[in-house]
C-alpha positions, 0 to 999 in steps of 0.5 A: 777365084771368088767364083770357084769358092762361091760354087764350092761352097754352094755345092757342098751345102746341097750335098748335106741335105738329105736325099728324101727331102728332094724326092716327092711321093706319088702315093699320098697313103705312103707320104701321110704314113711316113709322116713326110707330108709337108705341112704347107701342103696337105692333101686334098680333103675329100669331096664326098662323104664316102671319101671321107669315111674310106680315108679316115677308115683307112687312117683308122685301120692303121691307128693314125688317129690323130691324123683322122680326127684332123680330117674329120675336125677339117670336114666337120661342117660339110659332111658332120651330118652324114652316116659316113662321118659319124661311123667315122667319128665312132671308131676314132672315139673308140681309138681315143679310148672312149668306148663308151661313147664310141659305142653310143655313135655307132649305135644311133648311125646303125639306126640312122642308115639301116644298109652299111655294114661298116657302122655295125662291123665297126661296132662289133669290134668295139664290142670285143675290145670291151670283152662283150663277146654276146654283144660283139657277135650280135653286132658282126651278125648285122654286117654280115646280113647287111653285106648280103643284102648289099650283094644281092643286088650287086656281088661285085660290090668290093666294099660289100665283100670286103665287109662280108670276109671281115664279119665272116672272119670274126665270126670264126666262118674262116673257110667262107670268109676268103671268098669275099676277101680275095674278091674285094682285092680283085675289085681293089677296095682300099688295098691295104685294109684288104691286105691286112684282112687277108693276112688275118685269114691266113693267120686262122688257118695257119699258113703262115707263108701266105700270112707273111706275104699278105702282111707285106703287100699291106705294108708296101701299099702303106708303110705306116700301118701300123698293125700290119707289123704287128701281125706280121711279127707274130707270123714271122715267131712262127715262122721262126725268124725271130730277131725279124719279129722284134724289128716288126714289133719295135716298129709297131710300138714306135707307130702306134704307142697307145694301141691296146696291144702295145703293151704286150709287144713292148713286154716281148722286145723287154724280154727278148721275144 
């Protein structure tokens, strides 16, 4: 009888414990997102620089900040001296609301490699969340003709082109920049930054159904993303289908509470949308 209540007793303890701790991630973006990697077990740190820039880029891009800049502390020593890093260490010091800095960093890593278009795109971004829009179009003009050069020689670059649509797109070039972007997906450059862009360029020309679908196919390659609800929430207001567009923008408060647009998303879950 001792026996039974023994086994009784050690099933009911493994039905209380929740079905997601037993179930493992194949996909490391999704796990890092959602916060579920175990903290005994990171992942991997990448082994060149340019597997760093494209993780913590990707990281950045989804304004997981934190999580870049333990990356980037954890790689520091190896790859502190590289372009890659120090594009890197420029946006996630503008993310850190450093902009100043941020600005200086990618300045001198634009000099320091006269080629990427990343550091210059990157700039350029900056530069438009400080309202300089002179210097903001300057910047994304240099992605632009650094992306050409680029594809050139190899036009089936997909960070090349994925470069090229994104300047393309903030140069309001909208018609030319889907090209490049719809190219960069065929290559499969880090699929959700391409997503993201492609939901931006459907945006500006107000195909909102397509827009949806791009912003989804981001946020089911990365669930953590936080943007992507962002974007998608006001595609799903025009669209109509408002209380969707709260749960989106609650979402992306939750993900991303110290993000520039935080707190416009904020004011509309106040007021109801």
């Amino acid at each position: 009888m001792r026996r039974y209540s023994l086994i009784f007793i050690i099933l009911t303890l493994i039905s209380l414990i929740p079905l997601d701790s037993w179930a493992q991630r194949n996909d490391s973006s999704s796990s890092r997102a959602s916060g579920e990697q175990q903290e005994d077990t990171p992942p991997p740190l990448p082994k060149t620089a340019a597997e760093l820039r494209l993780s913590t880029l990707g990281d950045l891009s989804a304004w997981r900040h934190k999580e870049a800049r333990k990356e980037l502390t954890a790689t520091q020593d190896e790859f502190g001296s590289t372009p890659e890093f120090k594009t890197a260490w420029g946006y996630l010091l503008a993310e850190e609301k450093k902009l100043d800095k941020a600005v200086e960093a990618l300045s001198q890593t634009i000099k320091l490699d006269k080629k990427d278009p990343a550091p210059a795109w990157l700039l350029g971004e900056i530069y438009s969340w400080k309202k300089e829009k002179s210097a903001a179009s300057k910047a994304f003009k240099d992605a632009k003709n650094r992306a050409g050069e680029i594809l050139k020689d190899t036009p089936e670059d997909g960070e090349a082109n994925y470069w090229m649509g994104a300047a393309l797109l903030k140069l309001g070039k909208i018609a030319e920049a889907g090209k490049y972007l719809e190219k960069a997906q065929k290559e499969d450059f880090s699929p959700a930054l391409t997503k993201l862009q492609l939901g931006l360029y459907f945006s500006a020309q107000k195909k909102w159904k397509d827009a949806k679908k791009a912003f989804d196919e981001c946020i089911k390659t990365d669930s953590g993303f936080a943007h992507a609800y962002y974007y998608r929430a006001r595609v799903l207001g025009k669209l109509g289908k408002k209380s969707e567009m709260l749960i989106d923008l609650d979402r992306f408060v939750k993900l991303a509470p110290d993000a520039r647009e935080a707190a416009a998303a904020q004011a509309l879950l106040n007021n109801g949308g």
